[in-house]
C-alpha positions as CSV (number, residue, x, y, z in Angstrom):
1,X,404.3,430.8,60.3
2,X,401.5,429.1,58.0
3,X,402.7,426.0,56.3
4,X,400.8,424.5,53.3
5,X,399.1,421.6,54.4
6,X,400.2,418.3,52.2
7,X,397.5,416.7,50.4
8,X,396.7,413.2,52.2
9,X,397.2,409.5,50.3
10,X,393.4,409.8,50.5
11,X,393.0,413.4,49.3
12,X,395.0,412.3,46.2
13,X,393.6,409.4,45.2
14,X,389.9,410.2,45.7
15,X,389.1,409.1,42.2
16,X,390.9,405.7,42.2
17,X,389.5,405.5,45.7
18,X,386.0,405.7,44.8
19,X,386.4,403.1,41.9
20,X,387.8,400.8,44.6
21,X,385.4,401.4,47.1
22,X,382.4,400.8,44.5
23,X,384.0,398.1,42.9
24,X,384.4,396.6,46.3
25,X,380.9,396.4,47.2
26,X,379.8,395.0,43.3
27,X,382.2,391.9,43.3
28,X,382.1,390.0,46.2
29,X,380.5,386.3,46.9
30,X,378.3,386.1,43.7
31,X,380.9,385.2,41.3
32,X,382.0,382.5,42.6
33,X,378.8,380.7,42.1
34,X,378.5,382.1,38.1
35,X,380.4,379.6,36.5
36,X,378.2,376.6,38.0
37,X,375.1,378.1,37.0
38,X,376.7,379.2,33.6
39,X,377.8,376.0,32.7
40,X,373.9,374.7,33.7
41,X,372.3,377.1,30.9
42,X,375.3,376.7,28.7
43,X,378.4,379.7,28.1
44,X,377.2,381.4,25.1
45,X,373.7,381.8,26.0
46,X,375.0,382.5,29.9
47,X,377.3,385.0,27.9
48,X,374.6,387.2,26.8
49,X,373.0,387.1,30.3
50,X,376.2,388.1,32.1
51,X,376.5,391.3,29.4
52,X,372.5,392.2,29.3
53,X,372.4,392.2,33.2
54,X,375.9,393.8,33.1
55,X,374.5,396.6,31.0
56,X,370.9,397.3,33.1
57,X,373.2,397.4,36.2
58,X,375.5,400.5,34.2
59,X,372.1,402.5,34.4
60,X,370.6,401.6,37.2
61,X,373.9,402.4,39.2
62,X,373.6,405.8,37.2
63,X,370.5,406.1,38.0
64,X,370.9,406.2,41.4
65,X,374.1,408.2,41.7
66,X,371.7,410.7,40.5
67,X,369.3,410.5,42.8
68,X,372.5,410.8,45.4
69,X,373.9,414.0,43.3
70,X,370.5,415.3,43.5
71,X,370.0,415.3,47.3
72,X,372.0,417.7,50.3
73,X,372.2,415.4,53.0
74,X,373.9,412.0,52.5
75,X,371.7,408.7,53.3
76,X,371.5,405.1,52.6
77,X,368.6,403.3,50.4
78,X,366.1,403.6,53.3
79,X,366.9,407.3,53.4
80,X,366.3,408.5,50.1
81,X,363.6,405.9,49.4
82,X,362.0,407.9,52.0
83,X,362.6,411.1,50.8
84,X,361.6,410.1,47.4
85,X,358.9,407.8,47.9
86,X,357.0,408.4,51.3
87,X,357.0,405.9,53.9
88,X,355.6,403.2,52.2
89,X,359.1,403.2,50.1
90,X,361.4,403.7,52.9
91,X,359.5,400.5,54.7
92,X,359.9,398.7,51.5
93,X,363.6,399.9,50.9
94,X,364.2,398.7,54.9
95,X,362.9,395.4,54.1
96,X,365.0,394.8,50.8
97,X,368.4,396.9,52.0
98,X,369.1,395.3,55.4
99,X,367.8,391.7,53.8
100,X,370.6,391.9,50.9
101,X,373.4,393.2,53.2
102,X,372.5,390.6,56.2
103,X,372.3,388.0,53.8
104,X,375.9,388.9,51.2
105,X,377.3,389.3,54.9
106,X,376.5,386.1,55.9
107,X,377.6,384.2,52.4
108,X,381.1,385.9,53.2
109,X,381.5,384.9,56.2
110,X,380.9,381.3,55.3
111,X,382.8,381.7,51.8
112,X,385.7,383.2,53.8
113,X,385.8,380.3,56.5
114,X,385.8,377.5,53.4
115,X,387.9,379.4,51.2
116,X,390.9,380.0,54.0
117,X,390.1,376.5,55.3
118,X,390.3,374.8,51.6
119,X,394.0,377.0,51.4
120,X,395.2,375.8,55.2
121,X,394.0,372.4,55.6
122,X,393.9,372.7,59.8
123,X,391.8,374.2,62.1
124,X,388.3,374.5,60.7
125,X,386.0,376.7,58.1
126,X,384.4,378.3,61.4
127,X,387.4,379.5,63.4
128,X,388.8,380.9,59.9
129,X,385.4,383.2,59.9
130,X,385.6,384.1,63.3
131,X,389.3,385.6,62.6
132,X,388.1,387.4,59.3
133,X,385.2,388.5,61.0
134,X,387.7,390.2,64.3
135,X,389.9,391.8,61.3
136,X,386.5,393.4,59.5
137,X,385.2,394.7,62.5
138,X,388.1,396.7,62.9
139,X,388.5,398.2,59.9
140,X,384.4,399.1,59.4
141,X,385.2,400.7,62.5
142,X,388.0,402.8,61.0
143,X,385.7,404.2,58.6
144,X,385.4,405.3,55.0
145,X,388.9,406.0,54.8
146,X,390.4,403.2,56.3
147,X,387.9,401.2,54.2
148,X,388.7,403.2,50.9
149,X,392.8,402.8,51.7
150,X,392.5,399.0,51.7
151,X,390.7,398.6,49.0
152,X,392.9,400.3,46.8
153,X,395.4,398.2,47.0
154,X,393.2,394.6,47.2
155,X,391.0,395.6,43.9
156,X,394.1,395.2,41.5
157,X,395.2,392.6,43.5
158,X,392.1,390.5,42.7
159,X,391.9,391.6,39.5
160,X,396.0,390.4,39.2
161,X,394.5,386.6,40.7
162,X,392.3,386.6,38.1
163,X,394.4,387.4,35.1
164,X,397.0,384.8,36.8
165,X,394.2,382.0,36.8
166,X,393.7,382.7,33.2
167,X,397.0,382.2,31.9
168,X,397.8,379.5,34.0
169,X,394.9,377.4,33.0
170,X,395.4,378.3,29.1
171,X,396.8,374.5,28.5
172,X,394.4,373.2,30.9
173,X,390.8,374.3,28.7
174,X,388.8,372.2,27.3
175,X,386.5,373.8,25.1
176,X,383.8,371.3,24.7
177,X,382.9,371.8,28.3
178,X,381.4,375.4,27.3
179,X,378.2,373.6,26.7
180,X,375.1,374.9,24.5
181,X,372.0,376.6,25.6
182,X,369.8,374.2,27.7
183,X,366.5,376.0,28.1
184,X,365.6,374.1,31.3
185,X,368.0,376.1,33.0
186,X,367.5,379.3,31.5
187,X,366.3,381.4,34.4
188,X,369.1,379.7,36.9
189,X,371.4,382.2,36.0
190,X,369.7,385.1,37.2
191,X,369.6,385.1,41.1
192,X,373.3,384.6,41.3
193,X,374.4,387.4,38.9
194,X,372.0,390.0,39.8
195,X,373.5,389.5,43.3
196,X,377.0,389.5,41.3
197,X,376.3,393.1,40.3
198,X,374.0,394.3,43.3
199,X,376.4,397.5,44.5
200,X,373.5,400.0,45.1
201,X,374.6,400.4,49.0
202,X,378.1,401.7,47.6
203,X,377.6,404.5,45.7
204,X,376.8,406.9,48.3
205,X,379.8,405.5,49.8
206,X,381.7,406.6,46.4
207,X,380.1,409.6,47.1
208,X,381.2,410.4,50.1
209,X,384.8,409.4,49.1
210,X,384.9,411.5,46.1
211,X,384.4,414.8,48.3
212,X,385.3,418.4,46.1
213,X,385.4,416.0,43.0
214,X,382.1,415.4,42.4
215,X,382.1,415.9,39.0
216,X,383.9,413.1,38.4
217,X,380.6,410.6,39.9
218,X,379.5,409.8,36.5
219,X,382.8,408.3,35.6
220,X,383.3,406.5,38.7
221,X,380.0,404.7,38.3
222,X,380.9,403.7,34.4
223,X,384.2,402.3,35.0
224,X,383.0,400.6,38.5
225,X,380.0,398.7,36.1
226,X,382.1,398.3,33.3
227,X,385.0,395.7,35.1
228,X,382.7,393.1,36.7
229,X,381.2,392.5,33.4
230,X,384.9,391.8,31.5
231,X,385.6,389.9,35.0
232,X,382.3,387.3,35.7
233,X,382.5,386.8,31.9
234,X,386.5,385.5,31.9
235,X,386.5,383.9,35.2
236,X,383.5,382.0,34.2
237,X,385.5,380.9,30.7
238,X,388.1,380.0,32.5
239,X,386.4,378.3,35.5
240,X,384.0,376.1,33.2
241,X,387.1,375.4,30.9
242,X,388.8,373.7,33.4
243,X,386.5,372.0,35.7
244,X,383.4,371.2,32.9
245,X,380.1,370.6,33.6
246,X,380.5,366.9,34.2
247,X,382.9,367.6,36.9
248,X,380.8,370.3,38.7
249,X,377.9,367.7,38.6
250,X,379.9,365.2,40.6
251,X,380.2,367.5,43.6
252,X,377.9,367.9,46.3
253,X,376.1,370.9,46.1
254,X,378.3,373.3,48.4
255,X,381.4,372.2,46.5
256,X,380.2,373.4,43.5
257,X,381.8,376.6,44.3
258,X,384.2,377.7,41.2
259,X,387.3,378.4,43.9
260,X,386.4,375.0,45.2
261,X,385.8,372.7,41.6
262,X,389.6,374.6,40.7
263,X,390.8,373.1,43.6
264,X,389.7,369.9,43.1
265,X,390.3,370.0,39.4
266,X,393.3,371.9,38.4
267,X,396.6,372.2,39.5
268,X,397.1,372.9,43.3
269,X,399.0,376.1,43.5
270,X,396.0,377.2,41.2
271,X,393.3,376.1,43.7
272,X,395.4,378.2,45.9
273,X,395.2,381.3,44.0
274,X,391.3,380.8,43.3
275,X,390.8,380.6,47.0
276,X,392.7,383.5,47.8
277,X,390.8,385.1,45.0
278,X,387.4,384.2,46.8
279,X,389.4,385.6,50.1
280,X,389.9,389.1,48.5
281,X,387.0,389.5,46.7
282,X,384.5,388.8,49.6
283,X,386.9,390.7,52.1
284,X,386.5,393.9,50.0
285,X,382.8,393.5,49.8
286,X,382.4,392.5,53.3
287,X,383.5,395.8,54.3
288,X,381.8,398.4,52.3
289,X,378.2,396.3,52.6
290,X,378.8,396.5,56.5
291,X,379.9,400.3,56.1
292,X,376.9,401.2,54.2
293,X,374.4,399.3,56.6
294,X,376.1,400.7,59.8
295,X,375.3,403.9,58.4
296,X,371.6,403.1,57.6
297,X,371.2,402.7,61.1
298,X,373.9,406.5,61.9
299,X,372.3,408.5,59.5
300,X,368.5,407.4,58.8
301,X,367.5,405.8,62.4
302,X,369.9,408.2,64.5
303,X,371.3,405.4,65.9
304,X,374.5,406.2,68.0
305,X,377.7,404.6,66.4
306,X,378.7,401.6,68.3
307,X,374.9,400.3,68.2
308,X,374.5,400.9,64.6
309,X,377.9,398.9,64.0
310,X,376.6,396.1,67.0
311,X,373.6,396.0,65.1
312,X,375.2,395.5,61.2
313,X,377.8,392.8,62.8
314,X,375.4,390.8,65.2
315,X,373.3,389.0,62.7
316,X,375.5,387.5,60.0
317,X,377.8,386.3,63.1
318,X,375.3,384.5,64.7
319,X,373.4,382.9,61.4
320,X,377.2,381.7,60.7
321,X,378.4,380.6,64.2
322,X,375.0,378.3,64.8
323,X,374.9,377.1,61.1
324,X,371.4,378.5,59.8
325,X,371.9,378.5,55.7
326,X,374.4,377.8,53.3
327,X,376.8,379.7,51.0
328,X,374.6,379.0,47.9
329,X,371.3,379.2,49.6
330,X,372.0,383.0,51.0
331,X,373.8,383.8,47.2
332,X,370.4,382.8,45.4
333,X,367.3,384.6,47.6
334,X,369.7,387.7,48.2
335,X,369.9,387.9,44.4
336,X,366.5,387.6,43.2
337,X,364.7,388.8,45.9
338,X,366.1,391.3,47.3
339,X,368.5,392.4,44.7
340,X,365.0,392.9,42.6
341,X,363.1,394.8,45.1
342,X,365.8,396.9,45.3
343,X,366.0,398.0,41.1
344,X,362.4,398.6,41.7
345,X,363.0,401.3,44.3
346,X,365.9,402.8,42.1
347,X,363.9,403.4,39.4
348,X,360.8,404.6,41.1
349,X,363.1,407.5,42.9
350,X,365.2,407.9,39.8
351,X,361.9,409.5,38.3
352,X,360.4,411.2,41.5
353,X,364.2,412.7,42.1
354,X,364.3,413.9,38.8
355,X,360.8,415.9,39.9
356,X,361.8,416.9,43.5
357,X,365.5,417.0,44.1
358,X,367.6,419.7,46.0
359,X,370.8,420.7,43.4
360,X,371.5,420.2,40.3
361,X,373.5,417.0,39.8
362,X,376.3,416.7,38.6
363,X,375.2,414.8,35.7
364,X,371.8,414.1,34.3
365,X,370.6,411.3,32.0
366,X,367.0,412.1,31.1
367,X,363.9,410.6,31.4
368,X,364.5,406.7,30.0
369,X,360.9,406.0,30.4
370,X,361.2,402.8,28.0
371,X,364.4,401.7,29.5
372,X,363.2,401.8,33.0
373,X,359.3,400.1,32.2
374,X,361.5,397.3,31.1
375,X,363.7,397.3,34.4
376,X,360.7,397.5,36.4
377,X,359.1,394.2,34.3
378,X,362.3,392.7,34.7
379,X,362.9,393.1,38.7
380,X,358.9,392.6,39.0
381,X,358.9,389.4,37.4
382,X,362.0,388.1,39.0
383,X,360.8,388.8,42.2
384,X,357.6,386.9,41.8
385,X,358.8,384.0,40.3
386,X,361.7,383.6,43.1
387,X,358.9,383.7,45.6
388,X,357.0,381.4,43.9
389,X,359.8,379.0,43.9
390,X,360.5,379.4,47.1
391,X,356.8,378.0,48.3
């Protein structure tokens, strides 16, 4: 006798699934340094940065769930960089990719290991990281659906934290602390929020996730670009209401972490909910940027699976465990360097897949010749003067 098979959890949710899973890979460790480096260039002015960037990374995020919709077999940035772009793309996309993962990796394991030991008080930052990372590992090794499943539940969670900061601190702002433009600090902002909204390695993931309901990949992407805006732009009101610039200038440089400065500066079961907000949001991203590396290595080096999750899990555990970088060291280079190389690439197989794709996609936006010029200027020029910094 044939019975009906009964949809799955994950078979039902596919839609809400694939918001969390993108959503999980886009906010992550880079918000908790905006409200320090808003409060440098001053709110209203860092305001219009959060929403500009906000609104490039809505197309760029489109444009490459096209270039996903427009290709059969599923890859990773390396993969269709290739495809699209020759070798000399997939060598630059296997440069920037495995550069931004390693190094958002690395910030949450360190962010984690503060975070839980800032909430705790015993034991230390280290053997906090070290349990987070155990509890990751098994779960990227569950897959996309075990991945997909928690997330669907921690996503409104964080977003709940958030709203729950807010109206706690309502008495506690002091609106004189959201301080004017100062132009010295103009470019400060951008490293951290472009590595804010980097999410690039989860969209195939959402993909993958959405299945039959494909269709629905425009959407996904919209909504999944459309929260972290409303979100960095609140939590930084809120963060620099409370603390103040002052404040954030008295603390050493790795304290100037917004879950941190609440901690130190607001009431103590609200440090507590910032930190477990810092906790949720970097756990969420920790496992869909490992996913989507580990399958970098699966899918476009043919690695077997347990190398190709050795391989994503190895680096960011040792840089942590033998104290290499810092938290706001990894935030800023990830961001402007390789979060830039990697809207180049985008856009450059946005156009060629628009030339030499396999199907139709599911949605199509056009040529946005103008639009894209001034993406590539942007990411160029970001890159160049990041590097120029940096020596």
């Amino acid at each position: 006798m044939n019975h009906k098979e009964v949809p799955s959890f994950f078979d039902k949710n596919r839609f809400f699934i694939s918001i969390a899973t993108l959503l999980g890979i886009i906010i992550g460790a880079g918000i908790l340094g905006i409200p320090y480096v808003i409060a440098k260039a001053g709110y209203l002015y860092g305001l219009g940065i959060i929403i500009i960037l906000g609104v490039a990374y809505i197309y760029l995020n489109l444009f490459y769930g096209e270039v996903v919709l427009r290709t059969k077999k599923p890859h990773q940035l390396p993969g269709y960089a290739e495809k699209y772009l020759g070798k000399k793309g997939k060598i630059l996309a296997s440069i920037a990719m495995p550069i931004a993962i390693y190094g958002a990796l690395t910030a949450y394991l360190i962010g984690v290991g503060e975070a839980a030991y800032a909430i705790f008080q015993w034991g230390s930052p280290l053997m906090y990281a070290l349990f987070f990372f155990l509890v990751c590992t098994v779960i990227v090794s569950g897959g996309i659906r075990a991945m997909g499943k928690a997330e669907f539940f921690l996503i409104p969670l964080l977003i709940l934290v958030v709203i729950i900061i807010g109206v706690m601190s309502v008495n506690r702002l002091e609106y004189s602390s959201l301080s004017p433009w100062d132009i010295r600090y103009s470019f400060l902002p951008y490293g951290i929020l472009i590595f804010a909204y980097m999410g690039f390695a989860g969209i195939p993931e959402a993909r993958e996730v959405l299945g039959p309901e494909a269709r629905k990949m425009k959407k996904v992407i919209i909504i999944s670009s459309v929260i972290p805006i409303i979100l960095y732009a609140l939590f930084a009101f809120v963060v620099i209401g409370v603390v103040g610039l002052d404040n954030f200038e008295l603390l050493q440089p790795n304290e100037r972490i917004a879950t941190v400065a609440l901690s130190m500066y607001s009431h103590p079961f609200l440090g507590i909910l910032a930190n477990l907000l810092a906790i949720l949001a970097m756990f969420t991203s920790f496992l869909t940027n490992a996913t989507a590396l580990k399958e970098v290595y699966h899918y476009d080096y043919r690695l077997p699976k347990i190398p190709s999750l050795f391989l994503t899990l190895i680096v960011p555990l040792l840089i942590t465990v033998f104290g290499l970088t810092t938290f706001l060291t990894v935030l800023g280079f990830t961001g402007a360097v390789s979060g830039g190389l990697e809207g180049i690439l985008v856009v450059l197989m946005f156009w060629k897949a628009q030339r030499l794709g396999e199907r139709k996609p599911e949605y199509a936006l056009g040529k946005k010749k103008l639009l894209t010029i001034l993406f590539l200027l942007m990411f160029g020029l970001g890159v160049l003067y990041s590097l120029w910094k940096l020596v």
